[in-house]
C-alpha positions as semicolon CSV with decimal commas, in nm:
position;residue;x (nm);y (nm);z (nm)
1;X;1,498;3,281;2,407
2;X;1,643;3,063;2,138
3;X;1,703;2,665;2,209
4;X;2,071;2,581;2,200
5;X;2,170;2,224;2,168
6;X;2,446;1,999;2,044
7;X;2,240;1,829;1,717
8;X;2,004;2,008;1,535
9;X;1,842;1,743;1,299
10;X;1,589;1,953;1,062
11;X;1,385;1,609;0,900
12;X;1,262;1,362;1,096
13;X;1,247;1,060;0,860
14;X;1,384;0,763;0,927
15;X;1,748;0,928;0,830
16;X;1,713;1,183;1,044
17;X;1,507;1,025;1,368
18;X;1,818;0,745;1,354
19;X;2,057;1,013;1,361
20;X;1,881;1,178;1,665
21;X;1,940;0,872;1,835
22;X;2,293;0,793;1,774
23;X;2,352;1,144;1,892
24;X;2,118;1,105;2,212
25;X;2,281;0,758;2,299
26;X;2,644;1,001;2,275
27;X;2,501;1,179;2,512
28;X;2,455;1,505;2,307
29;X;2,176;1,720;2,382
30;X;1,935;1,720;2,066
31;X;1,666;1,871;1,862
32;X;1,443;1,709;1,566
33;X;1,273;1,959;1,334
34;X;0,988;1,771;1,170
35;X;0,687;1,964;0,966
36;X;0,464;1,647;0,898
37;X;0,537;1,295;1,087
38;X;0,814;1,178;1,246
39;X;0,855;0,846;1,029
40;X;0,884;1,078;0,677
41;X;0,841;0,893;0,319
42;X;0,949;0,554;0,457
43;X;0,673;0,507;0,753
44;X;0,448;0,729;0,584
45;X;0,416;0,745;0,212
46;X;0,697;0,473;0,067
47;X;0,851;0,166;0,228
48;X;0,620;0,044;0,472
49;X;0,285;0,103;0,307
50;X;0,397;0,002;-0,002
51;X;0,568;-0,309;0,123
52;X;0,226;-0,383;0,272
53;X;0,017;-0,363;-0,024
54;X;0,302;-0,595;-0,193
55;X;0,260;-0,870;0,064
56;X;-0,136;-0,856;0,021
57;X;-0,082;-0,877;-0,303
58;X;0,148;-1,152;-0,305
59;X;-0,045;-1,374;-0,067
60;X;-0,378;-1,307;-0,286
61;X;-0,179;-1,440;-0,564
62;X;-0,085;-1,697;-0,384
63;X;-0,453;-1,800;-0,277
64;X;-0,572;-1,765;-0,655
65;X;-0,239;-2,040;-0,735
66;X;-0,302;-2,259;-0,444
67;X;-0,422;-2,550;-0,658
68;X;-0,056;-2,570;-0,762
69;X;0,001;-2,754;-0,388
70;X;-0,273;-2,944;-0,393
71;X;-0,444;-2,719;-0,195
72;X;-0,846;-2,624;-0,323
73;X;-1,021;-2,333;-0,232
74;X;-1,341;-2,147;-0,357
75;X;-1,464;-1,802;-0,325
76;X;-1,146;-1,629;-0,281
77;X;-1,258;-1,267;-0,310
78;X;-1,023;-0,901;-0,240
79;X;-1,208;-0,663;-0,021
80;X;-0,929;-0,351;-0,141
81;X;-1,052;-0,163;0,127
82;X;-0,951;-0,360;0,404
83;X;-0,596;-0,438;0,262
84;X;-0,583;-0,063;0,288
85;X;-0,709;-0,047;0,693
86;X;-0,445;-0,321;0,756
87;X;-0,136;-0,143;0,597
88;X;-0,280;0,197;0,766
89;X;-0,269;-0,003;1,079
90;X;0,063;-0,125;1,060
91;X;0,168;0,213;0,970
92;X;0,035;0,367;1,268
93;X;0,178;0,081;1,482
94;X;0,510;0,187;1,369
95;X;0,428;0,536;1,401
96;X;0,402;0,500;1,779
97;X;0,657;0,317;1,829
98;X;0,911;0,572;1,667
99;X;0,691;0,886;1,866
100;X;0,770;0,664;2,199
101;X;1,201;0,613;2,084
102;X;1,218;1,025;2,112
103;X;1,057;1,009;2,474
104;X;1,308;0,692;2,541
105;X;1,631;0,922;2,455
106;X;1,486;1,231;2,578
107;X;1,490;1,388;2,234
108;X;1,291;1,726;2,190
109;X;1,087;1,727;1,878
110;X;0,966;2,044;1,766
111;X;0,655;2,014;1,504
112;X;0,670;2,295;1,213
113;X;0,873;2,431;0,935
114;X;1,257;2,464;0,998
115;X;1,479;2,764;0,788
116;X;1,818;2,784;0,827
117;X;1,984;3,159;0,900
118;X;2,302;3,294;0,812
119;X;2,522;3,462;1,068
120;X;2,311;3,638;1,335
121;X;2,248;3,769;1,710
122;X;2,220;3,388;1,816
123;X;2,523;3,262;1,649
124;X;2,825;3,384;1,424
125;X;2,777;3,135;1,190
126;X;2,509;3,006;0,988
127;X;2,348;2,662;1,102
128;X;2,090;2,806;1,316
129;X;1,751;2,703;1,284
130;X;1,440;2,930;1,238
131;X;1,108;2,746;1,317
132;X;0,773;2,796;1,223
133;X;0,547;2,602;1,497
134;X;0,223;2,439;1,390
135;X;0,068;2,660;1,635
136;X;0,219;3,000;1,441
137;X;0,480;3,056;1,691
138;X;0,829;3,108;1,626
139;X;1,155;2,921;1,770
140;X;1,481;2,975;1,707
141;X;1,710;2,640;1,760
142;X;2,082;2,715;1,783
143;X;2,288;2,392;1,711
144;X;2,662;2,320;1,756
145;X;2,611;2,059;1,470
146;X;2,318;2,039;1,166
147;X;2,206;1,780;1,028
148;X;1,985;1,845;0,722
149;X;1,791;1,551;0,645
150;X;1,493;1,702;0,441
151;X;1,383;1,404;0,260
152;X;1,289;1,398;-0,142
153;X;0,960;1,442;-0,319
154;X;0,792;1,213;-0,663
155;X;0,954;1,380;-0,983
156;X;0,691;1,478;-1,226
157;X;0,706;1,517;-1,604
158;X;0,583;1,857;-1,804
159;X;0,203;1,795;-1,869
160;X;0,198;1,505;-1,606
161;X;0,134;1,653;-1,323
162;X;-0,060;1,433;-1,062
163;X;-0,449;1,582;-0,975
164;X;-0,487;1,303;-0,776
165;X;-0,805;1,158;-1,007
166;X;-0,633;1,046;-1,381
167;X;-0,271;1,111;-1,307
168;X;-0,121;0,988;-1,007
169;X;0,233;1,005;-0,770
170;X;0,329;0,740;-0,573
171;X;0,185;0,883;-0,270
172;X;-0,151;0,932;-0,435
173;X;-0,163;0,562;-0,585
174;X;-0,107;0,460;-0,200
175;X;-0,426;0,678;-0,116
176;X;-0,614;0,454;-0,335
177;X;-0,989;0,395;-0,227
178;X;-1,042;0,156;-0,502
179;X;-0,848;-0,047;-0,760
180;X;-0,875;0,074;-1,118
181;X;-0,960;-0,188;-1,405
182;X;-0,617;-0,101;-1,626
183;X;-0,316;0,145;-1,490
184;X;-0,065;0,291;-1,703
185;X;0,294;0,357;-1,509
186;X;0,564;0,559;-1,680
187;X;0,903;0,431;-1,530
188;X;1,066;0,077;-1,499
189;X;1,274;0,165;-1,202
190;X;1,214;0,045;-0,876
191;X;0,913;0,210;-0,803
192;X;0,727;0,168;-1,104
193;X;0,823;-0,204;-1,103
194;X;0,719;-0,285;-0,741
195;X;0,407;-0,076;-0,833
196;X;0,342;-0,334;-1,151
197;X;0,385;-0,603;-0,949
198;X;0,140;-0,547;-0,697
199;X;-0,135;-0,395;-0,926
200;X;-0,103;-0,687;-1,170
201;X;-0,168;-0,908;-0,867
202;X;-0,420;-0,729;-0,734
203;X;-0,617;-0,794;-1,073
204;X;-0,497;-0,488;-1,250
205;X;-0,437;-0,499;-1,601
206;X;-0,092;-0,291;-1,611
207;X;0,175;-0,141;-1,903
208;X;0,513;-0,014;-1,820
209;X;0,677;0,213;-2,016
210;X;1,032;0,294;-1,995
211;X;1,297;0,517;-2,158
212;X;1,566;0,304;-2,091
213;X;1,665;-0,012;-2,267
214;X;1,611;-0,191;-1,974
215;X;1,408;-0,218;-1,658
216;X;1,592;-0,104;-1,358
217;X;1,834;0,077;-1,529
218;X;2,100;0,071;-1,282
219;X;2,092;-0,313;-1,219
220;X;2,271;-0,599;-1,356
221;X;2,132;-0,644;-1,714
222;X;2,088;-1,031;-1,701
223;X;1,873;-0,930;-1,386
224;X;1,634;-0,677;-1,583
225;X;1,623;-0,916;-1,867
226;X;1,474;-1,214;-1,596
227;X;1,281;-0,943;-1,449
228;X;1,133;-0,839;-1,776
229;X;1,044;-1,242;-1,873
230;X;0,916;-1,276;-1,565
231;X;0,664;-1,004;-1,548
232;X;0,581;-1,020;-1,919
233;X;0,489;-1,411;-1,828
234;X;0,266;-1,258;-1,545
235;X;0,062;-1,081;-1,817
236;X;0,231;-0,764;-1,742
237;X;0,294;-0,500;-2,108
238;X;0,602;-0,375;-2,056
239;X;0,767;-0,137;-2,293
240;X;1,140;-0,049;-2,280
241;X;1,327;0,202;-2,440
242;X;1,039;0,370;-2,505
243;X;0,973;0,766;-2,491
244;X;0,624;0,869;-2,319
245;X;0,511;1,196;-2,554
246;X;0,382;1,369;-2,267
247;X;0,180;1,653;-2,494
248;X;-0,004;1,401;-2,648
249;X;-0,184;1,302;-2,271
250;X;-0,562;1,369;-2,315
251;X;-0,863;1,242;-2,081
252;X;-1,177;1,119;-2,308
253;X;-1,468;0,933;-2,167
254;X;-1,298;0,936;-1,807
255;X;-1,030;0,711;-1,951
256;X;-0,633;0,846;-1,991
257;X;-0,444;0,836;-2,316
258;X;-0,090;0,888;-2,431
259;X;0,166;0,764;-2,664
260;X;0,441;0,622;-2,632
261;X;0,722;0,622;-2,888
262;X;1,028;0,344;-2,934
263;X;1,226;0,415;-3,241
264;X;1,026;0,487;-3,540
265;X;0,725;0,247;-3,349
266;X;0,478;0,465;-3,220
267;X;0,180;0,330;-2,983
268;X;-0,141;0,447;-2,819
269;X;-0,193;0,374;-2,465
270;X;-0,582;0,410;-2,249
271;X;-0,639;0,300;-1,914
272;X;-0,811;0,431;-1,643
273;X;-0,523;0,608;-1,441
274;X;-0,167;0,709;-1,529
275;X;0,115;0,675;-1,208
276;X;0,405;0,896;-1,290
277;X;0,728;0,720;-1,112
278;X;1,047;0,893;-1,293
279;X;1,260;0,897;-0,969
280;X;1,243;1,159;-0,670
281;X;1,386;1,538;-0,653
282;X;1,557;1,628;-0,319
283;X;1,369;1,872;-0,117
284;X;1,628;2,167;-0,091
285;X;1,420;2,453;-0,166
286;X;1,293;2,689;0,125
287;X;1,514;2,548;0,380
288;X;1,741;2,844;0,356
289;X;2,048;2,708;0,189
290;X;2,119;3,046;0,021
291;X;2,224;3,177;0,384
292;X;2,515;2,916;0,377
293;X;2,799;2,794;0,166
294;X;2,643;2,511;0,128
295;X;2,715;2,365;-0,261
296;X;2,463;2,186;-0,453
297;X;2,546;1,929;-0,750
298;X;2,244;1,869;-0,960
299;X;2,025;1,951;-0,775
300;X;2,109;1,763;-0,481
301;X;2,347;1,894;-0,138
302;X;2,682;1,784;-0,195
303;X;2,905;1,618;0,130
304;X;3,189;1,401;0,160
305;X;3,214;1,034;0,266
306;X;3,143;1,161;0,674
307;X;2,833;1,346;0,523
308;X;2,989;1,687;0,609
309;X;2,880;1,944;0,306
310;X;3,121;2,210;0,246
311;X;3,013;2,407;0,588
312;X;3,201;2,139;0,834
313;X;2,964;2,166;1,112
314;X;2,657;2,096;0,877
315;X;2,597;1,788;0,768
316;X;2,321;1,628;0,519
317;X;2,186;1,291;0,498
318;X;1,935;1,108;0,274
319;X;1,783;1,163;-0,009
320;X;1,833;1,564;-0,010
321;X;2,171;1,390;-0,097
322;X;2,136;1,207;-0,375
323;X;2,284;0,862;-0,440
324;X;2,079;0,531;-0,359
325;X;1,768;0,708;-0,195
326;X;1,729;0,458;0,022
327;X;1,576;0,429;0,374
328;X;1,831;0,233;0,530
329;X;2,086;0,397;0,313
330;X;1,986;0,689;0,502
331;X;2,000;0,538;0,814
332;X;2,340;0,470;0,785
333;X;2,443;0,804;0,670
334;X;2,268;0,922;0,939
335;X;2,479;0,730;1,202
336;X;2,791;0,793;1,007
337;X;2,726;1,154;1,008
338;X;2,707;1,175;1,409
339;X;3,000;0,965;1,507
340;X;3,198;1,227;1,270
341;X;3,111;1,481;1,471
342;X;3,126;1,308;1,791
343;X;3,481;1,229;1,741
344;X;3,378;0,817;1,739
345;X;3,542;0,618;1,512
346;X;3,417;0,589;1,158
347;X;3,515;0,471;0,827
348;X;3,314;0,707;0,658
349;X;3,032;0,601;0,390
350;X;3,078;0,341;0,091
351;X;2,764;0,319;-0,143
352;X;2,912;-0,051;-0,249
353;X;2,807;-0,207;0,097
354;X;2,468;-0,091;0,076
355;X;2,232;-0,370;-0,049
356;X;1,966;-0,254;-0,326
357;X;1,610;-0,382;-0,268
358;X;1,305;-0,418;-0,488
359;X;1,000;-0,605;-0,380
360;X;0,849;-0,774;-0,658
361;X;0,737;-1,085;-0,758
362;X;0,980;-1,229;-0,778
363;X;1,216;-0,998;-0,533
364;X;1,576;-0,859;-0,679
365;X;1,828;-0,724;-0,484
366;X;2,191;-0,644;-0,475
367;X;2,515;-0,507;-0,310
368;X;2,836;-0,412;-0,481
369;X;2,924;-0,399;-0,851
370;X;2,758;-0,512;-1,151
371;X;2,942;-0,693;-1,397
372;X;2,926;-0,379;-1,620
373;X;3,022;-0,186;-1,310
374;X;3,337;-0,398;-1,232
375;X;3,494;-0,371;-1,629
376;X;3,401;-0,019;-1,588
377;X;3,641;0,026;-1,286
378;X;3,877;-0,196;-1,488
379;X;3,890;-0,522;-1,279
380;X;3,933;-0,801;-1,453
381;X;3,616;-0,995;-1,377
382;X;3,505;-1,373;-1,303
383;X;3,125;-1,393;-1,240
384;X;2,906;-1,739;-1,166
385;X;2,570;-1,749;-1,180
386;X;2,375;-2,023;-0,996
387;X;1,931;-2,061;-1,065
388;X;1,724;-2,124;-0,778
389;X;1,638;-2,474;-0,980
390;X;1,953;-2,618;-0,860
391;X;1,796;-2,545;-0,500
392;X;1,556;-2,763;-0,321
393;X;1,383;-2,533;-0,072
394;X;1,310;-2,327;-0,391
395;X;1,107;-2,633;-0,529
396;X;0,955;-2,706;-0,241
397;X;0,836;-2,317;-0,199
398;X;0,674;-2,337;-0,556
399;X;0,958;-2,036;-0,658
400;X;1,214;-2,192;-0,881
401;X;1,222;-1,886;-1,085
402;X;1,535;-1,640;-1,081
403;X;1,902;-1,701;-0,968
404;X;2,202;-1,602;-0,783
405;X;2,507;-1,391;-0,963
406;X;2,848;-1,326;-0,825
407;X;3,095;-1,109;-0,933
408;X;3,479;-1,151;-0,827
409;X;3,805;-0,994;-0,878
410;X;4,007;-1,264;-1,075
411;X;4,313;-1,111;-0,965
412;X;4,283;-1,047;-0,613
413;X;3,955;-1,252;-0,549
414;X;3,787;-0,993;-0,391
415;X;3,422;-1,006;-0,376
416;X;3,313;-0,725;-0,576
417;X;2,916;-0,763;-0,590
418;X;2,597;-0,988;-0,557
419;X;2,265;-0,968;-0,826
420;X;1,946;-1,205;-0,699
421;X;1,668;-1,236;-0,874
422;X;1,396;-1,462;-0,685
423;X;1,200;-1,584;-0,373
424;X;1,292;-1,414;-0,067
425;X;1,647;-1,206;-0,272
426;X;1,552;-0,942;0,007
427;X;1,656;-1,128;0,311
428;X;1,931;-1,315;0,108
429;X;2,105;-1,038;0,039
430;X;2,176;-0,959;0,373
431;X;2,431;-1,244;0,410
432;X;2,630;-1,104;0,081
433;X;2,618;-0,747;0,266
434;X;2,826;-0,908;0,546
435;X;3,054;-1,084;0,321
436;X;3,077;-0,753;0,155
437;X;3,153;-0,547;0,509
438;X;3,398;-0,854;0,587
439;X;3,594;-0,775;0,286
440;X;3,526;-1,196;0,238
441;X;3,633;-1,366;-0,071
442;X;3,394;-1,622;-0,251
443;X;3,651;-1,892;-0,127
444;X;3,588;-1,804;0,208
445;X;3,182;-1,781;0,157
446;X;3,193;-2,092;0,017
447;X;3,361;-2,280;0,308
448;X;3,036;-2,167;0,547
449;X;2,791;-2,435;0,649
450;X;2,490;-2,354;0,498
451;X;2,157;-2,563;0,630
452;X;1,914;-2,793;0,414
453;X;1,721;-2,744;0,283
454;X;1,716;-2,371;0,253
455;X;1,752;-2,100;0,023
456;X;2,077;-1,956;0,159
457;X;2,235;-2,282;0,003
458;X;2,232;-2,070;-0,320
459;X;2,508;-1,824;-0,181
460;X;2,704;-2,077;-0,057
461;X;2,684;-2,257;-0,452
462;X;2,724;-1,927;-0,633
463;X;3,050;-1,824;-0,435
464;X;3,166;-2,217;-0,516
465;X;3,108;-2,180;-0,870
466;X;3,257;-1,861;-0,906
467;X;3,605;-2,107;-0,783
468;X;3,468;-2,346;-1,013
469;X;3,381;-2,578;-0,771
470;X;3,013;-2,586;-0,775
471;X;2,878;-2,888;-0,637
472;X;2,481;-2,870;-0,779
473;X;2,553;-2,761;-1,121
């Protein structure tokens, strides 16, 4: 007998587990369709692991620079292997904790392979669910709403595919059972960058290459330039605007080789591995699409700004969706997705409140428009831009490097977006999400207490000098 419910969710990453609980706490009956984990990418094989490699990296760079505060050590050593049992135990820690938030809202989680079916015997319309269990069974869930929320895999290049040994993924390089002397990493976006970052730290001797002209390609170009002098000052090689020629990959002596090409400048790179990181590809294939009307755009499901695709009572959420790929972007497409349905009052989704995060050394992050961005949509523009010098708490913290860049309408004085480059940009940007959400002008952010010393002072000064009223510069 098939499983009816109100919310079918077939994904349970973090997209798709937060949706299942908006819809349980509306008191709809639901159903999560996972194949691997509940947790997905994020808990699993991106954010979370990957964030804690970063912070063992940063605090064993840290260790090695402790002289700098008059603080003297000896015998600081990495034991890799242990940095890995610590992020595996966080992961599982978190892992729990999500298993024990379906038992809390009475969510039914079935583990296997999900298909959606066209019109049948359990339904005249498509939506339904057919489901492969781990045990070989079959199950048939029959939703009044889907949610697809099927999650994205590493893009590879032609004659780059990861074996796991010479050329790795992401999700292999977090597998890691030892550090390799030199790593070669084709993409400057966030991933490779964060990747860089963390291997340079860790005693890595690293290159970038990137095709674009600039690191990060979608970010504020005075950020990727501060990026790029930053890392390069780390010891990092970074090459932009530089094409990898993928046929020329060869393995000699255990050791990878490739060119890379930059105009008429053409140069040989050897290390010991190769991590591919040229963005992610949405997982839409074998999850029955072609029994729906469901419309595709580049490869990725297309849906309006309540996450509806062009079936109404399916929805999609993620990165099967495209756009900022982000965890808590997905999140909130998630939740936005379910109080459509549910009648609840939404606004719908806007990509410019959701704040962009890369964890490097130091962090960048962002919400809204670029400069670029802004002149692009045809506002005229006033920025200000405010370094992390002119802040004490950044002294005192030993991170001076980086700064704080606002961009506002000089018309209407509408705060149109926030760049940070520097200690802690992360966490920082939260504040310029609310002022964002608030629809706050830089007048109005700039009348806030802010306490000292502390790095949130920096807002506060950049939304002061964007009225020319900066009182540290």
């Amino acid at each position: 007998m098939a499983i009816t419910c109100d919310v079918a969710v077939l994904g349970g990453g973090t997209g798709g587990y937060i949706a299942a609980i908006r819809a349980a706490q509306l008191g709809k009956e639901v159903v999560i369709i996972e194949k691997d984990k509940l947790g997905g990418t994020c808990l699993h094989r991106g954010c979370i692991p990957s964030k804690a490699l970063l912070r063992s990296a940063e605090l064993y760079a840290q260790m090695k620079n402790s002289e700098s505060y008059g603080i003297e050590t000896a015998g600081v050593s990495l034991v890799f292997p242990k940095v890995q049992e610590r992020k595996q135990g966080i992961v599982d820690q978190l892992y729990k904790g999500v298993q024990y938030l379906m038992r809390k809202n009475k969510i039914k989680v079935l583990e296997g392979t999900g298909r959606i079916i066209g019109p049948s015997i359990f339904s005249p319309k498509s939506g339904a669910v057919a489901v492969e269990l781990s045990d070989g069974e079959m199950e048939t869930v029959v939703p009044a709403n889907l949610i697809i929320a099927t999650g994205s895999r590493p893009r590879t290049l032609p004659e780059l595919t990861p074996d796991g040994v010479h050329i790795l993924s992401s999700d292999e390089a977090l597998a890691l059972e030892k550090l390799p002397e030199s790593m070669i990493i084709v993409g400057g976006g966030v991933i490779g960058v964060e990747w860089a970052s963390l291997l340079h730290d860790f005693g890595v001797k690293v290159t970038v290459v990137e095709a674009a002209e600039q690191l990060l390609p979608a970010e504020d170009e005075e950020v990727a330039r501060e990026l790029l002098k930053q890392l390069q000052r780390r010891g990092i090689e970074v090459l932009t605007g530089a094409k990898v020629l993928t046929d020329t990959y060869r393995v000699e002596e255990n050791r990878v080789h490739i060119t890379a090409q930059s105009g008429e400048t053409v140069v040989e790179l050897t290390g010991d591995q190769l991590l591919v990181s040229v963005g992610r590809q949405a997982n839409v294939e074998n999850i029955g699409l072609e029994n729906t009307d469901i419309g595709l755009h580049q490869g990725f499901i297309r849906v309006n700004e309540h996450m509806q695709t062009t079936e109404p009572h399916i929805y999609a959420i993620g990165d099967c969706i495209g756009g900022l790929q982000l965890a808590h972007a997905a999140s909130h497409e998630g939740i936005v997705a379910v109080n459509h349905l549910a009648g609840e009052p939404s606004h719908g989704y806007r990509t410019e409140q959701v704040p962009r995060c890369v964890y490097t050394r130091p962090e960048v992050a962002s919400v809204g428009w670029t400069e670029a961005e802004a002149k692009r949509q045809g506002r005229n523009v006033k920025t200000a831009k405010v370094p992390f010098t002119a802040i004490g708490k950044a002294l005192v913290q030993g991170e001076p490097e980086g700064f704080v860049k606002m961009v506002a309408d000089a018309e209407t004085e509408d705060l149109l977006g926030v760049q940070i480059i520097g200690a802690h940009a992360t966490e920082l940007i939260a504040q310029a999400a609310l002022a964002q959400l608030l629809d706050a002008t830089p007048w109005e952010i700039g009348q806030a207490v802010y306490a000292h010393p502390s790095l949130s002072e920096i807002i506060g000064e950049a939304a002061l000098a964007v009225e020319g009223r900066s009182l540290s510069l």
